[in-house]
C-alpha positions in Angstrom: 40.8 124.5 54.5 40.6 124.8 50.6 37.3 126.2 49.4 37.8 123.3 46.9 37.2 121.4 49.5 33.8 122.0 49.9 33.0 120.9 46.0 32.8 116.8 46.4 33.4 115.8 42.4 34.1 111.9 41.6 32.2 109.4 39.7 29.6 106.5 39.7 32.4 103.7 40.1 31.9 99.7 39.6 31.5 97.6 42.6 33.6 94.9 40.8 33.0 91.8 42.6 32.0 93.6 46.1 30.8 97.0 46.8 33.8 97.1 49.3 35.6 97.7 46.2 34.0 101.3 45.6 36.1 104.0 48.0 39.4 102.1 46.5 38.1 102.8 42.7 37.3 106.6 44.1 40.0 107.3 45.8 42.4 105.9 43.0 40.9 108.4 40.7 40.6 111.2 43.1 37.5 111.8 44.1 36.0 113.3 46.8 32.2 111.2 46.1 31.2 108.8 45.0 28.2 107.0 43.4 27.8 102.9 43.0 25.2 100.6 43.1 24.5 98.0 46.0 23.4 95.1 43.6 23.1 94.1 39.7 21.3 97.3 38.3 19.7 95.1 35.5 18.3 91.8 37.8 15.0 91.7 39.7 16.8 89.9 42.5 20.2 90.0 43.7 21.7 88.2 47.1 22.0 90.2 50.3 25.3 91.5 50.8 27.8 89.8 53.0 28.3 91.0 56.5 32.2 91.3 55.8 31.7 93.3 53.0 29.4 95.7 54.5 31.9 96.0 57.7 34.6 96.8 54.3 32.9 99.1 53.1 32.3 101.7 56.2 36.0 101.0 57.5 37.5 102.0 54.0 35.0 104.7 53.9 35.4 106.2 56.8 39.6 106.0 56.4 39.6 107.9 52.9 37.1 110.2 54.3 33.9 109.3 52.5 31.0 110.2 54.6 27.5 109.4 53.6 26.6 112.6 52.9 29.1 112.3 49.7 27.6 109.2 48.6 24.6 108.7 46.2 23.8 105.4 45.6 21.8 104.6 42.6 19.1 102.1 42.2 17.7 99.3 39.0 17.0 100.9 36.1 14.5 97.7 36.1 12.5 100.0 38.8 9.5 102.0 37.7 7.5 103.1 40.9 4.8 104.5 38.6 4.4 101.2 36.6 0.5 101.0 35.5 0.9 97.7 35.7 -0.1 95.9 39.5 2.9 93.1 38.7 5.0 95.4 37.3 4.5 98.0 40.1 4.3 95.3 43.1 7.8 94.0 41.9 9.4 97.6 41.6 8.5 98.4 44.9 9.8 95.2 46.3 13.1 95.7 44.1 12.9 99.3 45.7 12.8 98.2 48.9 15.5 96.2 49.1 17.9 98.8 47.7 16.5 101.4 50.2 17.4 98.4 52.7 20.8 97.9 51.3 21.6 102.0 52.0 20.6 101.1 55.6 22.9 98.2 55.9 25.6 100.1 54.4 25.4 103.4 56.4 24.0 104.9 53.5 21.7 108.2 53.7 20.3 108.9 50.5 19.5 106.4 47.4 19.4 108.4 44.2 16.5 106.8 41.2 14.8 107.6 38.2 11.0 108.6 39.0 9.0 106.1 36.6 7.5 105.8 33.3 3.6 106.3 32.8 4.2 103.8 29.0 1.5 105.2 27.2 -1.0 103.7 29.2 -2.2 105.9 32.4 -2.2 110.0 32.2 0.9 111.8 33.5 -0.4 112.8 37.0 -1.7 109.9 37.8 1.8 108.3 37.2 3.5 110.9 39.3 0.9 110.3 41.8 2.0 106.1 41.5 5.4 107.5 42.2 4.8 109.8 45.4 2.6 106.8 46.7 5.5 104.1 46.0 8.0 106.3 48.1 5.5 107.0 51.0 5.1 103.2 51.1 8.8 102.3 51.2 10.0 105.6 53.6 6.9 104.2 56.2 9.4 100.9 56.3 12.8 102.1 56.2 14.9 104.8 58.4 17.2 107.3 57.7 18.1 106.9 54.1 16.7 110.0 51.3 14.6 109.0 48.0 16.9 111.3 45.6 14.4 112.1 42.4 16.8 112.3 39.5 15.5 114.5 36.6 14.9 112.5 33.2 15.6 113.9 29.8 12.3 112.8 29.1 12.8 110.1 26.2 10.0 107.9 25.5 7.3 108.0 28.0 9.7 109.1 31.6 9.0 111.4 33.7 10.7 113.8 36.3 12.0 115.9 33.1 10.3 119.3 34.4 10.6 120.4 37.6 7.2 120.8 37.9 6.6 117.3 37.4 8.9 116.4 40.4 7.2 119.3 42.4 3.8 117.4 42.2 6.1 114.0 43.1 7.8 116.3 46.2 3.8 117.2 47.3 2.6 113.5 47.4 5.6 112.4 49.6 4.7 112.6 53.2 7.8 113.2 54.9 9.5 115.9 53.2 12.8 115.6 55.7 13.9 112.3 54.0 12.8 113.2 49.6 15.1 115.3 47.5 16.3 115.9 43.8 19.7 115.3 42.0 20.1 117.3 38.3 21.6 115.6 35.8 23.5 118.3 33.5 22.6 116.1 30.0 19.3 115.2 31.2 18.2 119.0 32.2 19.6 120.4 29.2 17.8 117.4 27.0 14.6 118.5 28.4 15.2 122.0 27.2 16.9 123.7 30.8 19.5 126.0 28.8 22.4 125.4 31.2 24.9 126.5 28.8 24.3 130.2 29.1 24.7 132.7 32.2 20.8 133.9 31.5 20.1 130.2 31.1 21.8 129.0 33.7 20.8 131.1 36.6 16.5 130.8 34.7 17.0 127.1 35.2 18.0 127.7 39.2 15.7 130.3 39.9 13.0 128.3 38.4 14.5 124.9 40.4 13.9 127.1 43.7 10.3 128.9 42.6 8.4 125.1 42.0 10.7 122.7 44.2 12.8 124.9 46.6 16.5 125.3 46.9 16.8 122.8 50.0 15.6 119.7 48.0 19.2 119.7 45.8 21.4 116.5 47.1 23.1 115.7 44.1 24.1 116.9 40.5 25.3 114.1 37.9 27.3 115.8 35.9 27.4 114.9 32.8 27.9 116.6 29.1 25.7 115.8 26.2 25.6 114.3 23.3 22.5 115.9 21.7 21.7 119.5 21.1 19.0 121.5 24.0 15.6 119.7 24.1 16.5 117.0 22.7 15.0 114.7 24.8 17.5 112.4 24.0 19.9 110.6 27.3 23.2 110.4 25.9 26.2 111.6 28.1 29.4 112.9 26.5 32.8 113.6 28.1 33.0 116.9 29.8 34.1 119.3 27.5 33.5 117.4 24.7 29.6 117.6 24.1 27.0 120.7 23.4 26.9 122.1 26.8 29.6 123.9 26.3 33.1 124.7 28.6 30.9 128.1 30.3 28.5 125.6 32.2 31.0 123.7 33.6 33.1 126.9 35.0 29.8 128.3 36.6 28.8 125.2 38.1 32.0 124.6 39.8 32.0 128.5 41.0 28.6 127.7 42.6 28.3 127.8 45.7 24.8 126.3 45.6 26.6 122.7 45.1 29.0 122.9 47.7 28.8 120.4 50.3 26.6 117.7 48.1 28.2 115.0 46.0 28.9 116.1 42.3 29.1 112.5 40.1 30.4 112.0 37.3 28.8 109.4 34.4 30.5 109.9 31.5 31.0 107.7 28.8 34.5 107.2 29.4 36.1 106.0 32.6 39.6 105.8 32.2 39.0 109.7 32.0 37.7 110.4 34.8 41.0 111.1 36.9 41.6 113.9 34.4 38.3 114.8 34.4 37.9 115.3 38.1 41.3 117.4 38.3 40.1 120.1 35.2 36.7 120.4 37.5 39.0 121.2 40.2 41.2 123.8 38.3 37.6 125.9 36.9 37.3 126.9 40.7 38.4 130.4 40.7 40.2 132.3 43.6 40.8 129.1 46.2 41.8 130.6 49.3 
């Protein structure tokens, strides 16, 4: 076996009119994960999904060799489990839920999300606190599927940009077996995480395993950015093409810290991505 093979690099693909449609769109571009979402990310509600689609989905999964443990799903970006608002809280947590349930019906293991936003209008920890509570409630009624805390860049009012921040989220959640943390390359270096230098780089890990601990990691979004470090500002940028710089790139895909988890790209453009996935593949050095 390739020590490539142990780097799983694809891309958040459309579910088109069924999310039986997702391994086809990853395998034509060839990737090795994948990320999708289960319903309309920008409804409150969406219908269940159909039986025969979710009997699609594992068979074509499990015959181009996508396990779950390649597979981030990604929630509503309508969700915010630390909404000061009851309504707005009560129906993210119901919205939540459902996606959570969706992961179950489709095999699925983890379910990636942004942590919340505290708007202004409720202090910081008590929003993070919101956030651990509005996991514990939905892991006490679902089974076997991972809360994945992505990191924000931290425009307007989001949090999870720090690693501390997600540390305190990590503490409130009862059952640590089933929480853990996907990095976004733009959003960490947004918030001011200097990926794009070796002194940088390995600062931002070492610091990643000091406050949340190496064994949380499930996913990176890989992504390059737009805007210059600490920014704060979420725009993605074709790799290669953005202020990160080509050096980040090369050490991430020499790290063996990401092997075995899914690597996704979301960058802007997708008719790329086939080419994007293959120079990912050529950074790795000395494939045996």
């Amino acid at each position: 076996m390739h020590t490539q093979t142990m780097k799983y690099i694809g891309a958040h693909v459309s579910a088109g009119s069924s999310v039986a449609e997702t391994p086809l769109r990853a395998e034509d571009i060839g990737a090795k994960a994948f990320a999708l979402f289960t319903r309309n990310p920008s409804r409150w509600v969406a219908p269940p999904l159909k039986q025969r689609d979710i009997e699609l989905f594992k068979e074509r999964c499990q015959a181009l060799g996508f396990t779950p443990s390649v597979i981030l799903p990604h929630d509503s970006f309508l969700i915010n489990l630390g909404a000061p608002d009851p309504e707005k809280l009560s129906k993210s947590r119901e919205a939540f839920l459902d996606e959570m349930n969706r992961c179950m019906q489709l095999g699925l293991t983890m379910l990636n999300f942004h942590p919340g936003s505290h708007l202004n209008l409720i202090p910081v920890n008590e929003c993070l606190d919101l956030i651990a509570d509005s996991i514990n409630i939905t892991l006490d009624k679902t089974e076997g599927v991972k809360a994945v805390i992505e990191c924000t860049a931290g425009q307007g009012s989001n949090l999870g940009f720090n690693f501390a921040q997600i540390a305190r989220i990590i503490d409130g959640v009862k059952d640590k077996e089933r929480v853990g943390v996907c990095i976004d390359s733009c959003h960490a270096f947004a918030a001011g995480y200097d990926l794009s230098t070796p002194q940088g780089y390995e600062a931002t890990w070492n610091e990643f395993d000091s406050l949340i601990g190496k064994d949380y990691l499930c996913g990176i979004h890989l992504n390059d950015a737009k805007k210059g470090l600490g920014s704060k500002i979420d725009r993605h940028e074709q790799i290669g093409k953005g202020t990160l710089g080509s050096l980040f790139f090369e050490m991430l895909m020499n790290d063996p810290r990401i092997n075995g988890i899914p690597v996704i790209l979301e960058t802007p453009d997708e008719s790329l991505w086939k080419d994007e996935i293959e120079y990912l593949y050529s950074l790795i050095k000395n494939p045996q």
